[in-house]
DSSP file (Angstrom, degrees, kcal/mol; ACC not computed):
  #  RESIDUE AA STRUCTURE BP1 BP2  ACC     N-H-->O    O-->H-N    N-H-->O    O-->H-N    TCO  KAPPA ALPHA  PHI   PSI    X-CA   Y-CA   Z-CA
    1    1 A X              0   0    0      0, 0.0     2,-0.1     0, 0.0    55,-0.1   0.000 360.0 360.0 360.0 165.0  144.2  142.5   45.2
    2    2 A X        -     0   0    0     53,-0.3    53,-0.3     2,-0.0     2,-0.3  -0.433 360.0-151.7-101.8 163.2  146.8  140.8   47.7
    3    3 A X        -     0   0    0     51,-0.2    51,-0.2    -2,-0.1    49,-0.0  -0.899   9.9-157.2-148.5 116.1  149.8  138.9   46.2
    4    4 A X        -     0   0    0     49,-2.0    22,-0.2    -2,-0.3    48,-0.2   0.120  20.1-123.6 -58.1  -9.6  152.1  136.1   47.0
    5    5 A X        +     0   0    0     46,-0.2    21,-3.2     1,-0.1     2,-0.3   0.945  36.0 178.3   7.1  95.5  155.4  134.7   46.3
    6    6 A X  E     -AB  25  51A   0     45,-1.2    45,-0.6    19,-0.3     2,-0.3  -0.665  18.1-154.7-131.7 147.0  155.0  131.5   45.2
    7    7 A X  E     -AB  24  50A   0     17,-1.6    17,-0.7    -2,-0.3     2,-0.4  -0.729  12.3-146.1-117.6 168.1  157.7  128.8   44.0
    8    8 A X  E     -AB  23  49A   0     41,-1.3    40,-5.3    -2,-0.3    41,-1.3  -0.953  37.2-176.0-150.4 105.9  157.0  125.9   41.6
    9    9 A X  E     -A   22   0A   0     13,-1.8    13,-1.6    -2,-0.4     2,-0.2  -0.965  32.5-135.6-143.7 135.2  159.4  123.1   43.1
   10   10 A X  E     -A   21   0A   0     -2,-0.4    36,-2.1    11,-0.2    35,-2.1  -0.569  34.3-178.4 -96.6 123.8  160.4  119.6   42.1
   11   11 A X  E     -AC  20  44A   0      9,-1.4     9,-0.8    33,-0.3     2,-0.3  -0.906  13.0-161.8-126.7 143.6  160.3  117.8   45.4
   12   12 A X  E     -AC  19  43A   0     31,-1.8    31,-2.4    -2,-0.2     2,-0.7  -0.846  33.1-112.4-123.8 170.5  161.3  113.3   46.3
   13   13 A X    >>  -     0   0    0      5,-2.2     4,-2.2    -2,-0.3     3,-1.0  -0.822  13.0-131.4-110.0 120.4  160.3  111.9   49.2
   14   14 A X  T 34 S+     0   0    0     -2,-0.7    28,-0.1    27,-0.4    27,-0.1   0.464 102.8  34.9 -49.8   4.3  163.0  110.9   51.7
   15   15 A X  T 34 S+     0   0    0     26,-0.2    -1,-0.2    25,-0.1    27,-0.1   0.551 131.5  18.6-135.4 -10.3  161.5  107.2   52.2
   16   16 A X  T <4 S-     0   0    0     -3,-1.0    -2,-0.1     2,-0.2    -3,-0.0  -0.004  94.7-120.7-150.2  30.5  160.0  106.0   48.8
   17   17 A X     <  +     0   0    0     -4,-2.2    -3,-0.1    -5,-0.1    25,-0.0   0.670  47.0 172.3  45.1  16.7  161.7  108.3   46.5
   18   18 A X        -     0   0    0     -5,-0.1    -5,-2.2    -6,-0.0     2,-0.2  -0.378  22.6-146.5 -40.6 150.6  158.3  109.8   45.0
   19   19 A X  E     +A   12   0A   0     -7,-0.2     2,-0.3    23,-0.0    -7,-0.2  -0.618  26.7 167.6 -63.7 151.1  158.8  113.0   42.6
   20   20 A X  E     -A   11   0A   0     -9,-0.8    -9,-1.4    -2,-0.2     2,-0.4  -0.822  31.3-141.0-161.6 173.5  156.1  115.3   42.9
   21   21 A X  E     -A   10   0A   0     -2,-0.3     2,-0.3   -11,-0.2   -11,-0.2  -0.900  30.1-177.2-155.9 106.8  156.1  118.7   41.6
   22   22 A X  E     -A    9   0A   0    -13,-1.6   -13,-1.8    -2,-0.4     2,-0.7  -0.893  27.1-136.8-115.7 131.2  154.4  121.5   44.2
   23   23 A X  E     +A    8   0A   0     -2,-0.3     2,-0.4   -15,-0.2   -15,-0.2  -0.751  40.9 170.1-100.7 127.7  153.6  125.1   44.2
   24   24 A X  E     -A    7   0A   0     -2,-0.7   -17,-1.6   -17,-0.7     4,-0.1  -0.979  43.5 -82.4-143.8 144.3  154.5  126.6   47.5
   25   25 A X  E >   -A    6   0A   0     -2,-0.4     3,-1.4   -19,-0.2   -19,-0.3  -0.098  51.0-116.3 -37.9 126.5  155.0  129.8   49.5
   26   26 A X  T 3  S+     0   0    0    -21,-3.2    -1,-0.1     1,-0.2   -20,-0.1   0.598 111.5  53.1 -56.5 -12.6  158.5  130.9   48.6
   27   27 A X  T 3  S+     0   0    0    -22,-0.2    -1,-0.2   -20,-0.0    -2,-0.1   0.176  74.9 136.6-102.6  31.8  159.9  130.5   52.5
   28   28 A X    <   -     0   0    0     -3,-1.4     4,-0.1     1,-0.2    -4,-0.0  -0.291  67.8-106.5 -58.6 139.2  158.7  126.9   52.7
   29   29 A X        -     0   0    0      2,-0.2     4,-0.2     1,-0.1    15,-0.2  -0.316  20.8-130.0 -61.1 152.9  161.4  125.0   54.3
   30   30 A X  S    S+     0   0    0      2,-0.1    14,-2.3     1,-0.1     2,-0.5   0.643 113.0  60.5 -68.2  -4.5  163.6  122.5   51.7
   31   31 A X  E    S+D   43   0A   0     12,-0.2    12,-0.2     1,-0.1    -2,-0.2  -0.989 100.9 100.2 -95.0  96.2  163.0  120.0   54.1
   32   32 A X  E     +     0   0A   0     10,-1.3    -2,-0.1    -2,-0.5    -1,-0.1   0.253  34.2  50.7-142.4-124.1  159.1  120.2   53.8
   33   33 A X  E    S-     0   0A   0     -4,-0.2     9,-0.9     1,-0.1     2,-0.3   0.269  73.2-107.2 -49.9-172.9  155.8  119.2   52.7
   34   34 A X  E     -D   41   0A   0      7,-0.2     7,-0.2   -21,-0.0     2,-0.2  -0.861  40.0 -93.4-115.8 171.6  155.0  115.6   53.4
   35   35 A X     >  -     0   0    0      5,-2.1     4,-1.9    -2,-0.3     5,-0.1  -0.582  22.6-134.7 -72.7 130.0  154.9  112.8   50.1
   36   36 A X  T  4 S+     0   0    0      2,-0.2    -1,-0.1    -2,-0.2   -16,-0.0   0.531 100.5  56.1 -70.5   6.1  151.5  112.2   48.7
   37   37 A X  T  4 S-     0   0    0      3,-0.1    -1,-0.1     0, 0.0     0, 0.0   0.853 130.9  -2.6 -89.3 -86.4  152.3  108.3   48.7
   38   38 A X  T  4 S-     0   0    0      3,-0.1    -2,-0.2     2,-0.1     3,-0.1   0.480  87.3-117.4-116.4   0.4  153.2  107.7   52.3
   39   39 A X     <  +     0   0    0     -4,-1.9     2,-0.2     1,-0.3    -3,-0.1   0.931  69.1 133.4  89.7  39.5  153.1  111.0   54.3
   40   40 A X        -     0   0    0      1,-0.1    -5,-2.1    -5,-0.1    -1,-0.3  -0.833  67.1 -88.1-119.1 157.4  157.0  110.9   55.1
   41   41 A X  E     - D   0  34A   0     -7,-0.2   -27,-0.4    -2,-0.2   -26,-0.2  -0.184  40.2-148.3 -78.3-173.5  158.7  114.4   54.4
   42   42 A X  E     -     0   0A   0     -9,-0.9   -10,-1.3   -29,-0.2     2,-0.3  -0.567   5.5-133.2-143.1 168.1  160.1  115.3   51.2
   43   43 A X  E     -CD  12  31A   0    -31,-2.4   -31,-1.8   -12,-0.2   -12,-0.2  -0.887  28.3 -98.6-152.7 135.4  163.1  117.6   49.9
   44   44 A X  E     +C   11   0A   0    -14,-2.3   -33,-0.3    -2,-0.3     3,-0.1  -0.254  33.4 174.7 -32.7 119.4  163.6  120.0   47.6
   45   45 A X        -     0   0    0    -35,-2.1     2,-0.3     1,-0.1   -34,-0.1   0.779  68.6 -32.4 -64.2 -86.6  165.2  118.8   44.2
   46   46 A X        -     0   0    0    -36,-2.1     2,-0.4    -3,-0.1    -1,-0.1  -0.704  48.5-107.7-150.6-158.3  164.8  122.0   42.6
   47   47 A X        -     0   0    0     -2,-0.3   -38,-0.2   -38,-0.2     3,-0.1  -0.842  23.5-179.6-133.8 110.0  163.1  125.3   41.9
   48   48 A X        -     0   0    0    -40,-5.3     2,-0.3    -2,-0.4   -39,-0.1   0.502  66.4 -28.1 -93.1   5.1  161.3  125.5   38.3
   49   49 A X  E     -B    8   0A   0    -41,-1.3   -41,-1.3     2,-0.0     2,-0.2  -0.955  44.2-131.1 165.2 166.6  160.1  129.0   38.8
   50   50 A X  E     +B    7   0A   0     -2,-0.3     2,-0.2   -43,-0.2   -43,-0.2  -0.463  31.1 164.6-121.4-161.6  159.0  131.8   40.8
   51   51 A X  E     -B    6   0A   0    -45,-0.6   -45,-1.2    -2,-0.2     2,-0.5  -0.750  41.5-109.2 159.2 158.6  156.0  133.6   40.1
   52   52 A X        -     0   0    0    -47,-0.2     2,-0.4   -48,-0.2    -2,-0.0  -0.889  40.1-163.4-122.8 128.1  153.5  136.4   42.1
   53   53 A X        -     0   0    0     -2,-0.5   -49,-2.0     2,-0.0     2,-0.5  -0.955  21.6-109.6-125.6 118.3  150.0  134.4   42.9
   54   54 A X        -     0   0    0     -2,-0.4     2,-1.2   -51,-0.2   -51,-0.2  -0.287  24.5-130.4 -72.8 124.0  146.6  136.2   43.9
   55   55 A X        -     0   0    0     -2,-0.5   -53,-0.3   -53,-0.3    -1,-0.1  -0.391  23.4-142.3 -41.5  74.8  145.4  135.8   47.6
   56   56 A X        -     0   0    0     -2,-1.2     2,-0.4     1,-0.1    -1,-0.0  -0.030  22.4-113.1 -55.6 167.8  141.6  134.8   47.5
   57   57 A X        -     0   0    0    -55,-0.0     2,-0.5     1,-0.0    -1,-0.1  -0.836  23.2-110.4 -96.9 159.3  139.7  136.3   50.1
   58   58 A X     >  -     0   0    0     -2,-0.4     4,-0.6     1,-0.1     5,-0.0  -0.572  19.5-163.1 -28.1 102.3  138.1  134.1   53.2
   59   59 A X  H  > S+     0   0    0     -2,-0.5     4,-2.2     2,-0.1    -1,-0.1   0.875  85.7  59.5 -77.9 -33.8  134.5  134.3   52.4
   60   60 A X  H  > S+     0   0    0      2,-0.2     4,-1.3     1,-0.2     5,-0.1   0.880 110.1  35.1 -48.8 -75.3  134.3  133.1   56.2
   61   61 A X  H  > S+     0   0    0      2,-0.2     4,-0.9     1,-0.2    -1,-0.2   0.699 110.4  57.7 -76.0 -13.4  135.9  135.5   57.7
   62   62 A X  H  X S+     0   0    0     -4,-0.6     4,-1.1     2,-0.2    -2,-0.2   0.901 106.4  56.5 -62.9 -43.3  134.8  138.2   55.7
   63   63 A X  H  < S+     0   0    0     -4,-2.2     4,-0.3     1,-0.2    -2,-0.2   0.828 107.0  46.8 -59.3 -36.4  131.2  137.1   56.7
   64   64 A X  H  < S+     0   0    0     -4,-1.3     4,-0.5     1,-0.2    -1,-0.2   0.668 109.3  55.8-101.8   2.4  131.8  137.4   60.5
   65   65 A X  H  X S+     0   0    0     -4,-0.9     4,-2.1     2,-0.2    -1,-0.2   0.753 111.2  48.2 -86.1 -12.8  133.6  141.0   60.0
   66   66 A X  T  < S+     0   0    0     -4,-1.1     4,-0.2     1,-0.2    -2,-0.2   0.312 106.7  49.1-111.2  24.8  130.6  142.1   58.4
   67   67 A X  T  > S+     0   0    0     -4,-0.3     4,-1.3     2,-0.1     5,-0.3   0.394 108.4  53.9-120.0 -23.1  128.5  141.0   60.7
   68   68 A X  H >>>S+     0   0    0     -4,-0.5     3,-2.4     2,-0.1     4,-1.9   0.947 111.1  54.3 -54.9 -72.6  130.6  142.7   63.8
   69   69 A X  H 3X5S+     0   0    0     -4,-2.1     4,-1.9     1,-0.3     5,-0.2   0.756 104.0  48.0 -40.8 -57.6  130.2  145.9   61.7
   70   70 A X  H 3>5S+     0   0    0      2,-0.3     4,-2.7    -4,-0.2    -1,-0.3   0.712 113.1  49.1 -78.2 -28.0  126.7  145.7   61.4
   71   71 A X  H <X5S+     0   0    0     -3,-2.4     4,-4.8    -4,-1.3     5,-0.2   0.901 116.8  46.1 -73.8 -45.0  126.3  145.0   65.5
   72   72 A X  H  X5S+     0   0    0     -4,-1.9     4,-1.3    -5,-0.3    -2,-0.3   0.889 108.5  48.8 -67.8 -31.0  128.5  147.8   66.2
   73   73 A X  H  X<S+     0   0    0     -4,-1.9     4,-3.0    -5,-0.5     3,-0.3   0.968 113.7  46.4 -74.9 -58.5  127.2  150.0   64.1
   74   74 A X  H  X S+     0   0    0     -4,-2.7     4,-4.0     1,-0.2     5,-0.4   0.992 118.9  49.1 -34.6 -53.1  123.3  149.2   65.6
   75   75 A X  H  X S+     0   0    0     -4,-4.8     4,-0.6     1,-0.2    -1,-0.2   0.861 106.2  48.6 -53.5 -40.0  125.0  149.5   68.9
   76   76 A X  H >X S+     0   0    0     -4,-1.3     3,-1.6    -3,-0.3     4,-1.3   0.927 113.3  52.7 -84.6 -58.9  126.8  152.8   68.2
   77   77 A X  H >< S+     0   0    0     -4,-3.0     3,-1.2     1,-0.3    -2,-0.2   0.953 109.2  46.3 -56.4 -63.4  123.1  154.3   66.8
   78   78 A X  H 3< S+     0   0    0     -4,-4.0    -1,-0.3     1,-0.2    -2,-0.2   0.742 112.7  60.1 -63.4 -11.1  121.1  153.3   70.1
   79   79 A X  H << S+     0   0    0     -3,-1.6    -2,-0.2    -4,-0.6    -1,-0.2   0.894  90.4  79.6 -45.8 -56.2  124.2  154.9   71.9
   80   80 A X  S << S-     0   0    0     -4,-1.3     2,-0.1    -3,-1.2    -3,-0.0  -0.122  83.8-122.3 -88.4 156.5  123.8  158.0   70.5
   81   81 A X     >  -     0   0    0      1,-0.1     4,-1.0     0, 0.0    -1,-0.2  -0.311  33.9-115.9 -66.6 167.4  121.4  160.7   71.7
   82   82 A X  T  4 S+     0   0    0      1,-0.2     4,-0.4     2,-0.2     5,-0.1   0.361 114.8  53.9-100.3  24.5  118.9  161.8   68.6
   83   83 A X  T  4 S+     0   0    0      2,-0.1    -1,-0.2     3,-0.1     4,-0.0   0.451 109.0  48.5-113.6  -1.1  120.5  165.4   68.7
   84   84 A X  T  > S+     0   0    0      2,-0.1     4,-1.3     3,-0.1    -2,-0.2   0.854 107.2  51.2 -86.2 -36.5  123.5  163.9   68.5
   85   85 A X  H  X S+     0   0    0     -4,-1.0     4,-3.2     2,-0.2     5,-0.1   0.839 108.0  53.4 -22.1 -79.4  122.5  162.0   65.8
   86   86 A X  H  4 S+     0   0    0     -4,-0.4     4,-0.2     1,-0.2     5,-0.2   0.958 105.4  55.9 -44.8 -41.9  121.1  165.0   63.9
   87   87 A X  H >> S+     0   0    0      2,-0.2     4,-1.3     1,-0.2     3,-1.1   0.938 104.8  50.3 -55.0 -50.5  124.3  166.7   64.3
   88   88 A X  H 3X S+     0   0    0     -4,-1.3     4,-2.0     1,-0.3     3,-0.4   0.938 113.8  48.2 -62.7 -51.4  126.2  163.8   62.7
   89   89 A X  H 3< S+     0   0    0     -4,-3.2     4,-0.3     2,-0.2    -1,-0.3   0.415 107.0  53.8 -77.7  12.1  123.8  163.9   59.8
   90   90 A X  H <> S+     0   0    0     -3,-1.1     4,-1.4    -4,-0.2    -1,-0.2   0.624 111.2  41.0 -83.6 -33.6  123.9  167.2   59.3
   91   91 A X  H  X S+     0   0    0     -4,-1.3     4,-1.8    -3,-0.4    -2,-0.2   0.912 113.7  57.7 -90.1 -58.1  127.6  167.5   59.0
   92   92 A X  H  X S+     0   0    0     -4,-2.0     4,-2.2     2,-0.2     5,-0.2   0.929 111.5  43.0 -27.4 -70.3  127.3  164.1   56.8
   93   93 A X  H  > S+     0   0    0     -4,-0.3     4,-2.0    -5,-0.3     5,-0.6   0.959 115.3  48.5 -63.3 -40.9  124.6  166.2   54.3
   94   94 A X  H >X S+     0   0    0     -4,-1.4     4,-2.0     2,-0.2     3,-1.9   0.852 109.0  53.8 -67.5 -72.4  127.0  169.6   54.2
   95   95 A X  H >< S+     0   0    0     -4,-1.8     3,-2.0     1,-0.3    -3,-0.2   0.621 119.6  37.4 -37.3 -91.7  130.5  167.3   53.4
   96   96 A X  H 3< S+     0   0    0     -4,-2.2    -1,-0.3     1,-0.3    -2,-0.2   0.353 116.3  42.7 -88.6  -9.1  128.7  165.9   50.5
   97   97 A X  H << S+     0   0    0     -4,-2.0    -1,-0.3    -3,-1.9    -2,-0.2   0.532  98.2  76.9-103.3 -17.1  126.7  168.4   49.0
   98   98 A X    <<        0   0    0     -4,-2.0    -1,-0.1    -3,-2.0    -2,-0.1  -0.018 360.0 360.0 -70.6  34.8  129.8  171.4   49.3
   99   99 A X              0   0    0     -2,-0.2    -1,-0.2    -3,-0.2    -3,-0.1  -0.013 360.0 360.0 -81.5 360.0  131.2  169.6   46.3
């Protein structure tokens, strides 16, 4: 599984002096996010921690690589001659059964 760098950092908001406390990619500017009050930017205070955070994956994009794989692959198979074909599945059955 993928991993981040993540900060946990006490941020005010340059125009109405909010506190907010945000966990953000460690090379987020100090000058930064915006304030959840009025949506004016914010600056870093301080830094309460670091920490390593797991990456989810993109169900989204995951869906539309594996549906390219599956056209390419059809495509690759109506490409092929079927003695070419055999050949590849022959070579396919010998690799896994010379164990």
């Amino acid at each position: 599984m993928l991993t981040r760098a993540v900060i946990d950092a006490r941020r005010r908001c340059l125009v109405c002096d909010w506190e907010q406390i945000n966990v953000e990619p460690e090379e987020t500017d100090p000058l930064g996010p915006p304030c959840e009050r009025c949506r004016a930017p914010t600056e870093r205070l301080e830094i309460l921690g670091r920490r390593l955070q797991a990456v989810g994956r993109n169900e989204h994009a995951a869906a539309l690589a594996q549906l390219g794989a599956r056209r390419g692959g059809f495509a690759r198979a109506a490409a092929l001659s079927p003695g070419r074909r055999r050949e590849i599945a022959r070579a396919a059955a010998l690799a896994r059964w010379s164990r």
